[in-house]
N, CA, C and O atoms as CSV, one atom per row, in Angstrom:
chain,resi,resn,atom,element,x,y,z
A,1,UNK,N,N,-144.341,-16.181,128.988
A,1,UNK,CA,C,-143.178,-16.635,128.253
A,1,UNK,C,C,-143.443,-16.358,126.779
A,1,UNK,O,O,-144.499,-16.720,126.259
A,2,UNK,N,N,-142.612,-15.799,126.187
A,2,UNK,CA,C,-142.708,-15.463,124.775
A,2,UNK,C,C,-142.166,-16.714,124.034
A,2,UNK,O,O,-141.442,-17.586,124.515
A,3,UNK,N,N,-142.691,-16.629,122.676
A,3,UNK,CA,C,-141.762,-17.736,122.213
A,3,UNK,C,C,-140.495,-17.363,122.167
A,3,UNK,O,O,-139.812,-18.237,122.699
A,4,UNK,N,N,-139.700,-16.261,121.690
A,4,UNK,CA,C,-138.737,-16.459,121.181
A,4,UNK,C,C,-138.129,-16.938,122.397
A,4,UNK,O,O,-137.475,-17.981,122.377
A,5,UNK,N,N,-138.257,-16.393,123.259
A,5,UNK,CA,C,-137.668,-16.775,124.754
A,5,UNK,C,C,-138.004,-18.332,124.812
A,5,UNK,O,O,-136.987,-18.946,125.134
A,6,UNK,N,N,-138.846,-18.980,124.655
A,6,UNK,CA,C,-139.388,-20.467,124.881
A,6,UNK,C,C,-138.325,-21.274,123.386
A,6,UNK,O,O,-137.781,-22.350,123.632
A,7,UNK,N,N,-138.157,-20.689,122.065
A,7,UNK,CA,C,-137.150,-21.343,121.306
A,7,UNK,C,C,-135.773,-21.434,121.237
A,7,UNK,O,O,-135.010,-22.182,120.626
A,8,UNK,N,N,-135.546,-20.053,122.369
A,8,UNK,CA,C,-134.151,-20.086,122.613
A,8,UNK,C,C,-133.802,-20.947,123.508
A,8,UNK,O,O,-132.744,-21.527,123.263
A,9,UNK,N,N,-134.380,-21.250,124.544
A,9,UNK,CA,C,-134.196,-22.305,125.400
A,9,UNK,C,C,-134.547,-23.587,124.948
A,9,UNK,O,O,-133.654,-24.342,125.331
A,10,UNK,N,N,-135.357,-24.178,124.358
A,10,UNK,CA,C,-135.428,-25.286,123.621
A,10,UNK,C,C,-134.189,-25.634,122.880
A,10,UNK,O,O,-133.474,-26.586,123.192
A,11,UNK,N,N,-133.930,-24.728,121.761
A,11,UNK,CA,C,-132.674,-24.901,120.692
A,11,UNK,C,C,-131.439,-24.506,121.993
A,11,UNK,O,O,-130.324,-24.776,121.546
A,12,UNK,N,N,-131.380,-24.088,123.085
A,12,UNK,CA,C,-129.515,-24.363,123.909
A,12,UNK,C,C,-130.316,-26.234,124.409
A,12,UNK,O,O,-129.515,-27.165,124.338
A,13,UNK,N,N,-131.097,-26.416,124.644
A,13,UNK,CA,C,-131.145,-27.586,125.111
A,13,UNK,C,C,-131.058,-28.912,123.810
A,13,UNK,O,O,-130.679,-30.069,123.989
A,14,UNK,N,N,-131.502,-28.335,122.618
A,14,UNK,CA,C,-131.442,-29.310,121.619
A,14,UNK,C,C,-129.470,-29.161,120.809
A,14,UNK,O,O,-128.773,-29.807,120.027
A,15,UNK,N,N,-129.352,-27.928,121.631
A,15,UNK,CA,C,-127.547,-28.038,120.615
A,15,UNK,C,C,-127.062,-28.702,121.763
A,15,UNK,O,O,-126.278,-29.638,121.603
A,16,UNK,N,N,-127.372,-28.398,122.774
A,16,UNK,CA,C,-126.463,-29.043,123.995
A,16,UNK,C,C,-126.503,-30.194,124.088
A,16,UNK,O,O,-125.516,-30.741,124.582
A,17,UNK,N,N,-127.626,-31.008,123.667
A,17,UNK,CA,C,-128.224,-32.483,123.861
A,17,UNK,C,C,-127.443,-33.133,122.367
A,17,UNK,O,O,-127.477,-34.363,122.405
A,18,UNK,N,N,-126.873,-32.683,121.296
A,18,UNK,CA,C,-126.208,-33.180,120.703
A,18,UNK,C,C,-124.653,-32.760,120.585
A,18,UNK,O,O,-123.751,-33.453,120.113
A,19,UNK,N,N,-124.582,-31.826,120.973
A,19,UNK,CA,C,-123.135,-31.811,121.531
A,19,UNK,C,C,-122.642,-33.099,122.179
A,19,UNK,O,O,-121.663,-33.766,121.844
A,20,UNK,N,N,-123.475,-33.316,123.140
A,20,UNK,CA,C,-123.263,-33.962,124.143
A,20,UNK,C,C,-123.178,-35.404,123.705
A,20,UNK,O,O,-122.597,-36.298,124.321
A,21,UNK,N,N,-123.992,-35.546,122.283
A,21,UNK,CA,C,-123.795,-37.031,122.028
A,21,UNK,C,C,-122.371,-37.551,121.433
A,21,UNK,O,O,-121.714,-38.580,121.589
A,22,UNK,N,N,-122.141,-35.902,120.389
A,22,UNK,CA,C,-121.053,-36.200,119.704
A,22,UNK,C,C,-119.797,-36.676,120.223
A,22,UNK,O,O,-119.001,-37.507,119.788
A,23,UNK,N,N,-119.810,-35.509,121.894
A,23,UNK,CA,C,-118.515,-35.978,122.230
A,23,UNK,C,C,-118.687,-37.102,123.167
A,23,UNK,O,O,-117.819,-37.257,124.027
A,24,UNK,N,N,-119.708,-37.922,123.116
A,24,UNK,CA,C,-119.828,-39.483,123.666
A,24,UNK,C,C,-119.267,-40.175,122.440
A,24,UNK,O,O,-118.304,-40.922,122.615
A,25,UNK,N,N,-119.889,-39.971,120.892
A,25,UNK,CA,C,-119.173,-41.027,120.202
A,25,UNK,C,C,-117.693,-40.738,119.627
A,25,UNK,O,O,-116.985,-41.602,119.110
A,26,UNK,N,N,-117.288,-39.193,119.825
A,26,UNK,CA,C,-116.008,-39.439,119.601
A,26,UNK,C,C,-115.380,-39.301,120.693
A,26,UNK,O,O,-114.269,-38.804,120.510
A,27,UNK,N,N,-115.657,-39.569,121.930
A,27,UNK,CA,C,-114.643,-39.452,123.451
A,27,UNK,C,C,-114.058,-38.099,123.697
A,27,UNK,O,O,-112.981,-37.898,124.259
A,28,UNK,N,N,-114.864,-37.196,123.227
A,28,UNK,CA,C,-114.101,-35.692,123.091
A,28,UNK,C,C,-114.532,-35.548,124.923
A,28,UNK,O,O,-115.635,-35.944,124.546
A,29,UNK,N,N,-114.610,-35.457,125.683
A,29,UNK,CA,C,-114.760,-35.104,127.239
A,29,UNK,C,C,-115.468,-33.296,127.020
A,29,UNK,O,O,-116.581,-32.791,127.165
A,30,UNK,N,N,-114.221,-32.837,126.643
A,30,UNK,CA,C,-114.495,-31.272,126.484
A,30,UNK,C,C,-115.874,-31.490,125.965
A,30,UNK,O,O,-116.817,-31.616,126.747
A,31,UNK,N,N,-116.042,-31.545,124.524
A,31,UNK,CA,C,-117.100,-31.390,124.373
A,31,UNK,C,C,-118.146,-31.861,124.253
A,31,UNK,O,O,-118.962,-31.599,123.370
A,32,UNK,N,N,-118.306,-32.966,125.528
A,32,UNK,CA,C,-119.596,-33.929,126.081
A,32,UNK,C,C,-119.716,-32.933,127.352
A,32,UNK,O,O,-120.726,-32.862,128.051
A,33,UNK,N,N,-118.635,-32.236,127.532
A,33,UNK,CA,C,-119.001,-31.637,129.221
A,33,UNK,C,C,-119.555,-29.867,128.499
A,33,UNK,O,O,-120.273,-29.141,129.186
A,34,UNK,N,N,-119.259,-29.599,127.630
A,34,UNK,CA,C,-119.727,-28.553,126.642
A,34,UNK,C,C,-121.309,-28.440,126.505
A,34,UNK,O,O,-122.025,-27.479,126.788
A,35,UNK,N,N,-121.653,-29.665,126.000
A,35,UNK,CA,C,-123.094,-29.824,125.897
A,35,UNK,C,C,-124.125,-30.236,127.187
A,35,UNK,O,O,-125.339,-30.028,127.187
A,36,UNK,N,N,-123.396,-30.833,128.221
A,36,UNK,CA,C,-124.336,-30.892,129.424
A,36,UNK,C,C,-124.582,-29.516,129.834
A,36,UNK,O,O,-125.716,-29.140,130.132
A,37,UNK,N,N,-123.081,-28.384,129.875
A,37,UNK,CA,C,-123.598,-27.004,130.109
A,37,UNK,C,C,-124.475,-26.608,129.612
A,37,UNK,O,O,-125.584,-26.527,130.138
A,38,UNK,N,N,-124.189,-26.257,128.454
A,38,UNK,CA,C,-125.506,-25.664,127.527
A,38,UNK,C,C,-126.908,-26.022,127.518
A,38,UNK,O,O,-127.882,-25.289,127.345
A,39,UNK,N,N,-126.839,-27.602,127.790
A,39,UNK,CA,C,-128.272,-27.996,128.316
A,39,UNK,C,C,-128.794,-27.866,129.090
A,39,UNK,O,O,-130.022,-27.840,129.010
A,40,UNK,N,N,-128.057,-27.694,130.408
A,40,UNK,CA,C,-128.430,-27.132,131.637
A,40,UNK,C,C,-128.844,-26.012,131.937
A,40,UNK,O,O,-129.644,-25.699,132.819
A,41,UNK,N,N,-127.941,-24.961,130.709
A,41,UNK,CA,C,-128.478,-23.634,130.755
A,41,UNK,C,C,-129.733,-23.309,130.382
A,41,UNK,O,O,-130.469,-22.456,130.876
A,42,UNK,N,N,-129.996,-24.283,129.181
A,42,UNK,CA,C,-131.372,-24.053,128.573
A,42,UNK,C,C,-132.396,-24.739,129.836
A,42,UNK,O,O,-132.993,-23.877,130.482
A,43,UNK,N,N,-132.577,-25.735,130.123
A,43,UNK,CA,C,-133.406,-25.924,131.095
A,43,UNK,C,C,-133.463,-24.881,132.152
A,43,UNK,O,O,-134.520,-24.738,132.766
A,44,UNK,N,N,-132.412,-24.123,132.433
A,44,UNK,CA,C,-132.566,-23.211,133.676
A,44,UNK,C,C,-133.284,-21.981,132.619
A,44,UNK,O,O,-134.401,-21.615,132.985
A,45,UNK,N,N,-132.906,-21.532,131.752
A,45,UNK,CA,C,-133.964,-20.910,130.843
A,45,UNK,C,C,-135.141,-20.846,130.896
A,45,UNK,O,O,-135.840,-19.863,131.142
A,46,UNK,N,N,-135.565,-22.341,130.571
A,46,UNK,CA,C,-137.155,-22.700,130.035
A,46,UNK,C,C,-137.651,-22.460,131.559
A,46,UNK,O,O,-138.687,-21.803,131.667
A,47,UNK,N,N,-136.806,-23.082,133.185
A,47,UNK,CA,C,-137.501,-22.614,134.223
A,47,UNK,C,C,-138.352,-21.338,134.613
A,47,UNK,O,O,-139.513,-20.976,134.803
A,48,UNK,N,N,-136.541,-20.709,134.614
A,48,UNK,CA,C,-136.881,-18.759,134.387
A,48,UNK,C,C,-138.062,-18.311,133.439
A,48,UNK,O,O,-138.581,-17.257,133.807
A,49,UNK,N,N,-138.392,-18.654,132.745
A,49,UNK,CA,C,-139.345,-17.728,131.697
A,49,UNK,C,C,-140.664,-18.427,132.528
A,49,UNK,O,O,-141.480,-17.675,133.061
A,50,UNK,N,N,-140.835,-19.980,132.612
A,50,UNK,CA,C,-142.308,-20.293,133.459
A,50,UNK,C,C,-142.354,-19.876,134.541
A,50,UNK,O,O,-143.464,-19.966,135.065
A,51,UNK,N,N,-141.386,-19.329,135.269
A,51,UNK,CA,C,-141.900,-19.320,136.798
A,51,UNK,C,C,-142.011,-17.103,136.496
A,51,UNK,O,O,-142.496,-16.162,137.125
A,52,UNK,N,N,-141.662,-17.181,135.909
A,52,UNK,CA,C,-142.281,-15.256,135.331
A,52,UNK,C,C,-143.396,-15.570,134.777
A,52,UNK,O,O,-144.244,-14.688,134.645
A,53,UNK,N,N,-143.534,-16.279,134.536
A,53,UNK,CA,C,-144.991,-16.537,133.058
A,53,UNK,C,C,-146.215,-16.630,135.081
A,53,UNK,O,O,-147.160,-16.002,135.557
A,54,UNK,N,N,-145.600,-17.434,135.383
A,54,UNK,CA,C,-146.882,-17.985,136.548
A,54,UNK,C,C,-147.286,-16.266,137.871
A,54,UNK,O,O,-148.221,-15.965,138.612
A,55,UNK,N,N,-145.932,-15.613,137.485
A,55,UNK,CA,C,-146.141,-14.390,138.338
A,55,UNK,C,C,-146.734,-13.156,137.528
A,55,UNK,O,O,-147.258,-12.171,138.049
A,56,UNK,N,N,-146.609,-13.318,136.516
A,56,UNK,CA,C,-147.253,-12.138,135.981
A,56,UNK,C,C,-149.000,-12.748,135.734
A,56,UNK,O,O,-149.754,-11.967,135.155
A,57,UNK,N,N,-149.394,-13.701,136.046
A,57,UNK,CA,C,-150.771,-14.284,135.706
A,57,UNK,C,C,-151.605,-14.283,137.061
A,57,UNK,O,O,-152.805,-14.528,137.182
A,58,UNK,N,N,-150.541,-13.896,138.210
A,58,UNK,CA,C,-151.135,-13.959,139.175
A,58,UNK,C,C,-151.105,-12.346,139.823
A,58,UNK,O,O,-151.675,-12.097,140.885
């Protein structure tokens, strides 16, 4: 896993994780359901790059 690959997935999980707050404190729906995507994406990210990181070591 490279970093940039390891900060891009961090930062969709850190915009998504406040997206997600914003539209909790202003009741925006759209964009509380905006930021669970994006967070989700990044976690499926950070997966993808470790489970390549564990096959190329083996």
């Amino acid at each position: 896993m490279t970093a940039k690959d390891t900060m891009r997935a961090k930062g969709a999980q850190v915009i998504g994780t406040m997206k997600e707050v914003v539209g909790k404190a202003t009741h925006n729906r759209k964009l509380q359901a905006e930021g669970k995507a994006e967070k989700t994406a990044g976690h499926g990210l950070d997966a993808k790059e470790k489970a390549a990181h564990r096959l190329r070591r083996h």
